[in-house]
Every structure is written in structure tokens, then in C-alpha cells.
The first five atom37 places (N, CA, C, CB, O) and aatype in JSON, in Angstrom:
{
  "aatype": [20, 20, 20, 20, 20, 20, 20, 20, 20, 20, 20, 20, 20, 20, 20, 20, 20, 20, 20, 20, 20, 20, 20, 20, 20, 20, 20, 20, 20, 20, 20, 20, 20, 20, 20, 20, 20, 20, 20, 20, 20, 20, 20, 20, 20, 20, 20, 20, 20, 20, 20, 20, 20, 20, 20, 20, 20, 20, 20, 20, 20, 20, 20, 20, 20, 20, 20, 20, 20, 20, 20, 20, 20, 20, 20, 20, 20, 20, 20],
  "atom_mask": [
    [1, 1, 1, 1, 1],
    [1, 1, 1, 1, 1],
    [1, 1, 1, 1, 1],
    [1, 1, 1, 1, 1],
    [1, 1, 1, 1, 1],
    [1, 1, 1, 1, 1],
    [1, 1, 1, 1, 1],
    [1, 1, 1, 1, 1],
    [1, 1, 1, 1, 1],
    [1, 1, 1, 1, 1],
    [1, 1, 1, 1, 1],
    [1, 1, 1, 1, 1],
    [1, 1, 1, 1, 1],
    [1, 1, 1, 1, 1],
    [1, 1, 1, 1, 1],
    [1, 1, 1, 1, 1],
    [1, 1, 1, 1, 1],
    [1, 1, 1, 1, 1],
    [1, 1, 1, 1, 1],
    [1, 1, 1, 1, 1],
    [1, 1, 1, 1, 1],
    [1, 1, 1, 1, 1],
    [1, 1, 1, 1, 1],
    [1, 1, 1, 1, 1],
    [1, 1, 1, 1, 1],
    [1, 1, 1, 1, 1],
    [1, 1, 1, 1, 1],
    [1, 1, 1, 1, 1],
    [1, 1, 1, 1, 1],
    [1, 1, 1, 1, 1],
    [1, 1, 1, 1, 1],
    [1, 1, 1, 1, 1],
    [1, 1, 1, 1, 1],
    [1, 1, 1, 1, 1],
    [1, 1, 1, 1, 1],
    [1, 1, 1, 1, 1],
    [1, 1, 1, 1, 1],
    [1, 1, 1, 1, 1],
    [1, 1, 1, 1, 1],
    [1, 1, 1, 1, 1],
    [1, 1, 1, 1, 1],
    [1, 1, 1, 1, 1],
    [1, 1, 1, 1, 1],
    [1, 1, 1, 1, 1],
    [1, 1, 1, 1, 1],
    [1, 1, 1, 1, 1],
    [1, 1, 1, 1, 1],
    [1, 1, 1, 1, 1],
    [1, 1, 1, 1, 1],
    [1, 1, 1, 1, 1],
    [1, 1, 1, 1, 1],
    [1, 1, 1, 1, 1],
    [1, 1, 1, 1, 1],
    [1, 1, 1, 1, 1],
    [1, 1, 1, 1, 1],
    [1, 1, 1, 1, 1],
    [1, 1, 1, 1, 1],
    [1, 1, 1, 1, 1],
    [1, 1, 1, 1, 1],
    [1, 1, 1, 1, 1],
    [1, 1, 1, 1, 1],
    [1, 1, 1, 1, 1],
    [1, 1, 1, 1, 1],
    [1, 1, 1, 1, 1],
    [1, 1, 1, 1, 1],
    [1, 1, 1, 1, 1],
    [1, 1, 1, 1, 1],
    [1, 1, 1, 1, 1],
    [1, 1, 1, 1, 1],
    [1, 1, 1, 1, 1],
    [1, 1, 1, 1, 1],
    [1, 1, 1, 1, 1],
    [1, 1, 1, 1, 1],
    [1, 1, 1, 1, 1],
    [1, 1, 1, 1, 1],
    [1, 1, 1, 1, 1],
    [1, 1, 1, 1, 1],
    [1, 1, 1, 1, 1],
    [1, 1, 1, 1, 1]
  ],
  "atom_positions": [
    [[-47.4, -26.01, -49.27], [-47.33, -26.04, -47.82], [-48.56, -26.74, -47.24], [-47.21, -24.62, -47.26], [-48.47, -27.54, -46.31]],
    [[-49.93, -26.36, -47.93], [-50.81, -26.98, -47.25], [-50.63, -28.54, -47.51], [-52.12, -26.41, -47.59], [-50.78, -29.15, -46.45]],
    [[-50.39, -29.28, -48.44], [-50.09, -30.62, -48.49], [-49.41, -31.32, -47.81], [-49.75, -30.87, -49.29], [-49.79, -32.42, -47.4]],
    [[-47.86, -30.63, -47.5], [-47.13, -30.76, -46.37], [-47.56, -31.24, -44.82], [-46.69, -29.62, -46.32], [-47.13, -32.1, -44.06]],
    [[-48.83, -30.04, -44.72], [-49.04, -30.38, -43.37], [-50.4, -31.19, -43.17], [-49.03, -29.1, -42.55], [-50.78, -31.74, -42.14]],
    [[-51.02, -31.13, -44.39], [-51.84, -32.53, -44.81], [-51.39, -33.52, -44.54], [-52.08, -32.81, -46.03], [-52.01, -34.12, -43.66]],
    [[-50.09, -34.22, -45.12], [-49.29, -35.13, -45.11], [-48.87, -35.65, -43.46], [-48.2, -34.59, -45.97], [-48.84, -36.82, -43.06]],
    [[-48.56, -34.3, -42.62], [-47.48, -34.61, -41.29], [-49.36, -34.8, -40.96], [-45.95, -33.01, -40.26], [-49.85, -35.9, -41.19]],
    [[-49.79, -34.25, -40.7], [-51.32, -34.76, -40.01], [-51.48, -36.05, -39.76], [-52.55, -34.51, -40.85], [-51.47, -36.59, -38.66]],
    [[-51.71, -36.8, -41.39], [-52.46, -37.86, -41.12], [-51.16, -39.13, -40.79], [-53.58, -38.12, -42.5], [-51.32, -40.17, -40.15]],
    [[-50.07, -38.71, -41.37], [-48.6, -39.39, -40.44], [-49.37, -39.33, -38.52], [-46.55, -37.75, -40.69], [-49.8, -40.26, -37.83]],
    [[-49.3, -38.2, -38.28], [-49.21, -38.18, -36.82], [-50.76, -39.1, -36.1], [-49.12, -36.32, -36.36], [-50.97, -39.59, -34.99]],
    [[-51.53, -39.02, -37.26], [-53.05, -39.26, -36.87], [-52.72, -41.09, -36.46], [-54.45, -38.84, -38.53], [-53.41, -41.69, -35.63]],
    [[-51.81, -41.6, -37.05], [-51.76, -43.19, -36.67], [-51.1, -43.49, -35.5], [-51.05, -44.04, -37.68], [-51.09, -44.68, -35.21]],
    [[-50.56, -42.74, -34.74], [-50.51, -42.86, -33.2], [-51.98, -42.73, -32.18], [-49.49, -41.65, -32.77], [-52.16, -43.14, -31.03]],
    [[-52.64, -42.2, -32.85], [-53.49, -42.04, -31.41], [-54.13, -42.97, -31.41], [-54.4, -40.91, -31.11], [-54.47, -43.74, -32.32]],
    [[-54.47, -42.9, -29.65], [-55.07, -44.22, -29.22], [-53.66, -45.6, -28.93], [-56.3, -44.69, -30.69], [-53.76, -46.7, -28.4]],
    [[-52.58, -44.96, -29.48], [-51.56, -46.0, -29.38], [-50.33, -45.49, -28.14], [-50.87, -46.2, -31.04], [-49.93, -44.33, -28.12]],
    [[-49.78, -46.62, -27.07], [-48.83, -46.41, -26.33], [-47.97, -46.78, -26.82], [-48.85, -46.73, -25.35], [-47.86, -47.93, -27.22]],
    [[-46.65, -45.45, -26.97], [-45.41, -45.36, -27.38], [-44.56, -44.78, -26.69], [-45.33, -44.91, -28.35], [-44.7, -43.69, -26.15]],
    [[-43.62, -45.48, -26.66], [-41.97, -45.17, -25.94], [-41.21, -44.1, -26.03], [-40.98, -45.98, -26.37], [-40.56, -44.02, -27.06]],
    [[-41.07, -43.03, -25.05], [-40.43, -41.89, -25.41], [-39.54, -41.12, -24.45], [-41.35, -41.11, -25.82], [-39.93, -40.67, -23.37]],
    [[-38.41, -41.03, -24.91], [-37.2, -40.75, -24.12], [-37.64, -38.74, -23.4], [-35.46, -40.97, -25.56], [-37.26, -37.72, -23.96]],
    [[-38.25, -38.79, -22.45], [-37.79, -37.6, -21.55], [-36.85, -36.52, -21.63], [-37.41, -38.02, -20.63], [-35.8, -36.53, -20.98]],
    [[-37.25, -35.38, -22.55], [-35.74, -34.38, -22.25], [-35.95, -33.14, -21.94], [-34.72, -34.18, -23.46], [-34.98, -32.39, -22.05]],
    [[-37.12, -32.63, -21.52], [-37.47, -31.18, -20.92], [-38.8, -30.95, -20.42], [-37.28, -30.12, -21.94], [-39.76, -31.73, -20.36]],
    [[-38.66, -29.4, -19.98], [-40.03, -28.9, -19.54], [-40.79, -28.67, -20.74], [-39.99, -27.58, -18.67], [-40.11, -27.9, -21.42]],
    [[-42.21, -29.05, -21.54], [-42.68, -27.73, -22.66], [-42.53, -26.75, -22.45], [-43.83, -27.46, -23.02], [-43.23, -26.62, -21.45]],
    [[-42.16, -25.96, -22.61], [-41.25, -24.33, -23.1], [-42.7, -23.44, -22.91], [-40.39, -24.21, -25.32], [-42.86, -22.28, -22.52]],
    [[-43.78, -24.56, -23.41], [-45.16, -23.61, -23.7], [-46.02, -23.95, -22.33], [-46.18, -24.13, -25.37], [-47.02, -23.39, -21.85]],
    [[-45.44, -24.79, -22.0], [-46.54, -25.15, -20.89], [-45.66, -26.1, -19.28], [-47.91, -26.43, -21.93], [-45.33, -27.29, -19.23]],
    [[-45.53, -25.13, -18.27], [-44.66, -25.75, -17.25], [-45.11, -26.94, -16.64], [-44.41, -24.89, -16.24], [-44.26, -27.65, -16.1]],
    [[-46.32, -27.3, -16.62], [-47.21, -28.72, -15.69], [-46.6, -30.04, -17.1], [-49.94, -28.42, -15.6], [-46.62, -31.23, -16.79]],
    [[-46.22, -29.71, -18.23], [-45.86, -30.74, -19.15], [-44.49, -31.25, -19.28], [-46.2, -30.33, -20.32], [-43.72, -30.39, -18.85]],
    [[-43.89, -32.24, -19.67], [-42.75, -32.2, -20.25], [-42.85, -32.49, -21.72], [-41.91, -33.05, -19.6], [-43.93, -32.54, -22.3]],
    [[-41.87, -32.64, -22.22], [-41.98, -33.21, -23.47], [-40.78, -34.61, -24.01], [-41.85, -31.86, -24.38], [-40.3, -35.27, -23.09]],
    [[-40.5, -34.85, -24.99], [-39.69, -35.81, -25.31], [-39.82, -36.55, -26.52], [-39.69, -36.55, -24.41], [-40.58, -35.92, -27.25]],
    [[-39.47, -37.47, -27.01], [-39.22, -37.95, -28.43], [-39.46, -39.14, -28.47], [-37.98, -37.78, -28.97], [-38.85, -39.92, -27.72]],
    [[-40.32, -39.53, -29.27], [-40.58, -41.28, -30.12], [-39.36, -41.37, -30.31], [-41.54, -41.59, -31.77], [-38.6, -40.4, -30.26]],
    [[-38.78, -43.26, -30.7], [-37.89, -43.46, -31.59], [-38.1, -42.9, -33.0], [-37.72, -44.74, -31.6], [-37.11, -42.99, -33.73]],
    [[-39.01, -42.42, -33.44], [-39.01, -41.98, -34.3], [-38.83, -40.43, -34.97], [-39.72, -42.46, -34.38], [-38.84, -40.05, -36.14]],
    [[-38.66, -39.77, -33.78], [-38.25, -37.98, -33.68], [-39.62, -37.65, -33.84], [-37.1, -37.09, -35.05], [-39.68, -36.76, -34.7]],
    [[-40.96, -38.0, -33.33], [-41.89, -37.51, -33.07], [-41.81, -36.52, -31.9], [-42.65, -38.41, -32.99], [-41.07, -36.92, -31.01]],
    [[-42.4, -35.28, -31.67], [-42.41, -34.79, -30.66], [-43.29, -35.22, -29.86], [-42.43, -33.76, -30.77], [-44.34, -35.54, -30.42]],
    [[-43.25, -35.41, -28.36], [-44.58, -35.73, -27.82], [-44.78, -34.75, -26.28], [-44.64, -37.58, -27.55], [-43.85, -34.66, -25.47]],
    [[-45.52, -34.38, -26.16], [-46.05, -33.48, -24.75], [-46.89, -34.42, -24.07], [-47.02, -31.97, -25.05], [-47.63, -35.21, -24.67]],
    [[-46.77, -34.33, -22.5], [-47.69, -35.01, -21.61], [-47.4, -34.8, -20.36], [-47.77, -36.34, -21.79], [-46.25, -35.04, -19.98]],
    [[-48.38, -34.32, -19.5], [-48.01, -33.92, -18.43], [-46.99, -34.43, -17.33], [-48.92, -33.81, -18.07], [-47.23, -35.64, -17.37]],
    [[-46.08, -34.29, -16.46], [-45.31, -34.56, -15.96], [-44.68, -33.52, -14.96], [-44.76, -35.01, -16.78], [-45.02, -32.34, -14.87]],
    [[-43.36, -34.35, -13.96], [-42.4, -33.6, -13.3], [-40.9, -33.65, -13.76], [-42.47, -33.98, -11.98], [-40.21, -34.56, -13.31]],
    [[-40.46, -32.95, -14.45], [-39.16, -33.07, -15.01], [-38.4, -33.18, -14.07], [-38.73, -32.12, -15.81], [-37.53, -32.53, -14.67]],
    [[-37.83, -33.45, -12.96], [-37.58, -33.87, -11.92], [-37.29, -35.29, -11.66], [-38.4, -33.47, -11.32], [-36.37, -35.89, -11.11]],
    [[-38.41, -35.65, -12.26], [-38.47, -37.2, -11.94], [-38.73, -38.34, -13.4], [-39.9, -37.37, -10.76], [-38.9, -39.56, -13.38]],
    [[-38.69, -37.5, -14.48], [-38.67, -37.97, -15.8], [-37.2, -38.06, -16.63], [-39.61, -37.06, -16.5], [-36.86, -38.92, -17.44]],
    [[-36.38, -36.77, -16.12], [-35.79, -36.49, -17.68], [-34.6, -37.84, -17.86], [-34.83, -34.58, -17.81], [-34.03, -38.48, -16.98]],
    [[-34.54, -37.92, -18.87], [-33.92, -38.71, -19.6], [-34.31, -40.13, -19.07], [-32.52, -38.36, -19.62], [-33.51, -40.77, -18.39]],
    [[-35.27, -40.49, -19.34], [-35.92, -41.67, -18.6], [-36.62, -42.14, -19.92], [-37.02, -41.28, -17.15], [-37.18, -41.36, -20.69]],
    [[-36.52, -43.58, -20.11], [-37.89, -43.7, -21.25], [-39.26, -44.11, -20.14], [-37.57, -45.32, -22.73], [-39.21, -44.7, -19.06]],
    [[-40.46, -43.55, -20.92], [-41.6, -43.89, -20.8], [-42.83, -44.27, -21.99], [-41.83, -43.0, -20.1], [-42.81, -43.95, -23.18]],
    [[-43.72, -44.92, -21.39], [-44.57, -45.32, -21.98], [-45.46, -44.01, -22.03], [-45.02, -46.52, -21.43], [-45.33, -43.25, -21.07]],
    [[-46.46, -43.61, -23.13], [-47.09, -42.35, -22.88], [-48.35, -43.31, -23.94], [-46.13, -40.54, -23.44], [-48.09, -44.22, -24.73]],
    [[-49.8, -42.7, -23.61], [-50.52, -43.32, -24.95], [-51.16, -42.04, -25.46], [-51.78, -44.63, -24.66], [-51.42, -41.14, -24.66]],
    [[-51.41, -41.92, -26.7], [-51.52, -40.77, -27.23], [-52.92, -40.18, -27.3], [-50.96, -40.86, -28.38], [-53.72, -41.07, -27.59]],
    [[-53.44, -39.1, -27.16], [-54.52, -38.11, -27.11], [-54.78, -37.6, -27.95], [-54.5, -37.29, -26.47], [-55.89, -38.0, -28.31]],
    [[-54.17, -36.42, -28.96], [-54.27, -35.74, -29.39], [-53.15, -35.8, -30.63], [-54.42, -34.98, -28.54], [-51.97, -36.05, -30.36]],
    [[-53.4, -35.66, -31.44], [-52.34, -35.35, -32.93], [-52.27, -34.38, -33.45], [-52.53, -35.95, -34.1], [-53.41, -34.11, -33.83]],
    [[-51.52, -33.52, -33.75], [-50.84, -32.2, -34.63], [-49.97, -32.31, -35.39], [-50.28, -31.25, -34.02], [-49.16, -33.09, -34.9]],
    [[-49.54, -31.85, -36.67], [-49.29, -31.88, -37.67], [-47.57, -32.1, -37.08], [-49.93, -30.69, -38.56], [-47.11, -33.19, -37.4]],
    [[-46.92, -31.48, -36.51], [-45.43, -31.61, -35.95], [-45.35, -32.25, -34.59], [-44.74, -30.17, -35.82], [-44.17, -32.2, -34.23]],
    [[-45.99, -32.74, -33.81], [-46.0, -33.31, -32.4], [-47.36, -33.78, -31.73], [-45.44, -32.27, -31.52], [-48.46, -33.26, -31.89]],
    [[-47.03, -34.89, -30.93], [-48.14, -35.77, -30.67], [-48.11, -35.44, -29.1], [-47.93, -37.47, -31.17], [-47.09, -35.15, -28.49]],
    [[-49.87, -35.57, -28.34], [-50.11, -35.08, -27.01], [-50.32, -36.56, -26.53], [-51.43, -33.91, -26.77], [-50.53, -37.38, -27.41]],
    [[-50.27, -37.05, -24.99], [-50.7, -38.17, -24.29], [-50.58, -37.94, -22.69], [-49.89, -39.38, -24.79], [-50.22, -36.93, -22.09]],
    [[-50.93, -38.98, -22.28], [-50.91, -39.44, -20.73], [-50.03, -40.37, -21.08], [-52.31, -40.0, -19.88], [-49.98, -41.18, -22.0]],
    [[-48.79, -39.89, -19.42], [-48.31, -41.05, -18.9], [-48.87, -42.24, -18.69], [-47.94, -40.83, -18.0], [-50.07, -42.34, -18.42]],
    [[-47.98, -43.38, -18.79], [-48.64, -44.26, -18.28], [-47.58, -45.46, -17.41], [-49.5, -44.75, -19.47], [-48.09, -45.98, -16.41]],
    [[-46.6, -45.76, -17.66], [-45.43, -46.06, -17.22], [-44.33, -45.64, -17.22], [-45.25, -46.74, -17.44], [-44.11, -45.16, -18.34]],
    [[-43.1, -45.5, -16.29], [-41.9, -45.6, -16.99], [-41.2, -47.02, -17.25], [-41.05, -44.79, -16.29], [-41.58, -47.97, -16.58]],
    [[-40.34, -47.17, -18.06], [-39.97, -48.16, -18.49], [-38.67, -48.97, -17.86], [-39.9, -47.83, -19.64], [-38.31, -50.04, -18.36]]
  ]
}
């Protein structure tokens, strides 16, 4: 298990610092000021937002933060 998430780490670690495209589909569950949504690649990604005015929208987000199952960023466009 620990290799596993060794592995999803340094996977997730090559986004940051990078703006990527991600389709809009909810509130974070964990956190209401965020939404969340998906890379083409089934990355998870969180970044603050109004689900209101996001969902199902692609946007540009650039990334902050990396975790072993889902990546954090700032908006930065929608697309």
C-alpha cells in the first residue's frame, strides 16, 4: 500500500505548477466555497468556485497542491 501511494504521489506531483482542463461537476462534499471536477485524465481536481456558474463547464485551473488521489488549483479561465 505504501508504494501504491508512493506511486499516485509522484504521478500527481507532475501537474503542479501546470494549467489543465477540467470538466466541472459538483460542490466538494468537504468543502462548500470549492467545487471540484475531472482532468481528461480522471484526475480529481478541487478549486475554489460557484457551482452555479461552473458545473459542467470546462475550465482552465493551474495546479497548487498534489495528493496522492486528487490535485488542488486556482481558476483561471473558462474555456
Amino acid at each position: 500500500q505504501r508504494l501504491s501511494i508512493q506511486h499516485a504521489t509522484e504521478r500527481s506531483e507532475r501537474y503542479l505548477g501546470e494549467v489543465v482542463e477540467v470538466l466541472v461537476e459538483q460542490t466538494n462534499p468537504k468543502n462548500s466555497d470549492q467545487v471540484m471536477g475531472r482532468t481528461r485524465q480522471g484526475r480529481l481536481v478541487f478549486f475554489p468556485g460557484e457551482i452555479e456558474n461552473l458545473i459542467g463547464k470546462l475550465v482552465d485551473v493551474k495546479i497548487t497542491d498534489a495528493r496522492p488521489w486528487s490535485l488542488s488549483g486556482d481558476f483561471v479561465k473558462a474555456i
